[in-house]
N, C-alpha and C positions, 0 to 999 in steps of 0.2 A: 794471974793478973789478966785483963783485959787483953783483947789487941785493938791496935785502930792504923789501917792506910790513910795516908799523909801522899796527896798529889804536889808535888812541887815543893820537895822538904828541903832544897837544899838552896833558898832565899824567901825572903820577903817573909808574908803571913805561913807559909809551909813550913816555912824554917824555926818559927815561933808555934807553930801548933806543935810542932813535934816534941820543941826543950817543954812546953807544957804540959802535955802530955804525957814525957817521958819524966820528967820531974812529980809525978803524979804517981809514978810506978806502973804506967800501961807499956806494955809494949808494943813498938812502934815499925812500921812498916812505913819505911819511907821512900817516895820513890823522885826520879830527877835526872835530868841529865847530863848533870855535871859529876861523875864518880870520885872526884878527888872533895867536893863538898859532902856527898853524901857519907865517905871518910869517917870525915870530921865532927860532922853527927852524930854517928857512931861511937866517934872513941868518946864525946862529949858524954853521951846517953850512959854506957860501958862506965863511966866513972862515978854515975852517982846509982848505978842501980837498975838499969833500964835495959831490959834486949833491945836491941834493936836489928832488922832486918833491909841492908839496903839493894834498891831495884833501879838499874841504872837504865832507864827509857824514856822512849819521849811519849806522853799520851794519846797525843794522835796517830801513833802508829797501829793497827787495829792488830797488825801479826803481832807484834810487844806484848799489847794487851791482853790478848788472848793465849799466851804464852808464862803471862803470872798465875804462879803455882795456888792454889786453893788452899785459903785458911781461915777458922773462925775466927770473923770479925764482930767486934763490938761495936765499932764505927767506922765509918768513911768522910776526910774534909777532901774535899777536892780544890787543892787551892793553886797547880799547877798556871800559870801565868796571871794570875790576879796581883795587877797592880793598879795605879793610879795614873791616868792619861792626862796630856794638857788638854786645857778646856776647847783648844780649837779641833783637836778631834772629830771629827764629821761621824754623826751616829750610824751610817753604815758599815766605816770602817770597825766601829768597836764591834755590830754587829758580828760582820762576816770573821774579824778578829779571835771573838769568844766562840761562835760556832763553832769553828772548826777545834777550836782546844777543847770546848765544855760535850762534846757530841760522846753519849753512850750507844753503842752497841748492844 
């Protein structure tokens, strides 16, 4: 089956890409930094059929990053801190916000 990394599997959209995906029979590479959710993921995926591989880091660490072991992937969502902001939000914060989370190496 497939694989696909999943940035920020363990809430919001990240969390929903993954049972997608894993419900789907891909295996999943989830990453997060909460270990006790990425778990949970796991035994969730583990019960209907799905590997799953969890990576407990934060994406902006660029030594973390650069420390995930090489695997063929079929995809990548990068969904690590995508959420929905109140509208008073000032668009520089969101700017300087997603920068530093959405930034490749």
């Amino acid at each position: 089956m497939p694989t696909i990394l999943v940035t920020g599997a363990t809430s919001g959209f990240g969390l929903a890409i993954g049972r997608l995906f894993g419900s789907k029979g891909w295996n999943v590479v989830g990453t997060g930094r909460r270990a006790d959710r990425l778990t949970s993921l796991g035994q969730e995926l583990q019960k209907i059929g799905s590997k799953f591989l969890p990576l407990t880091f934060d994406v902006r660490s660029r030594t973390a990053v650069d420390e995930v072991p090489p695997a063929p992937l079929k995809g990548l969502l990068h969904c690590a801190d995508s959420r929905l902001l109140p509208s008073e939000t000032r668009l520089l914060d969101l700017f300087q916000r997603d920068f530093s989370t959405l930034t490749f190496w």
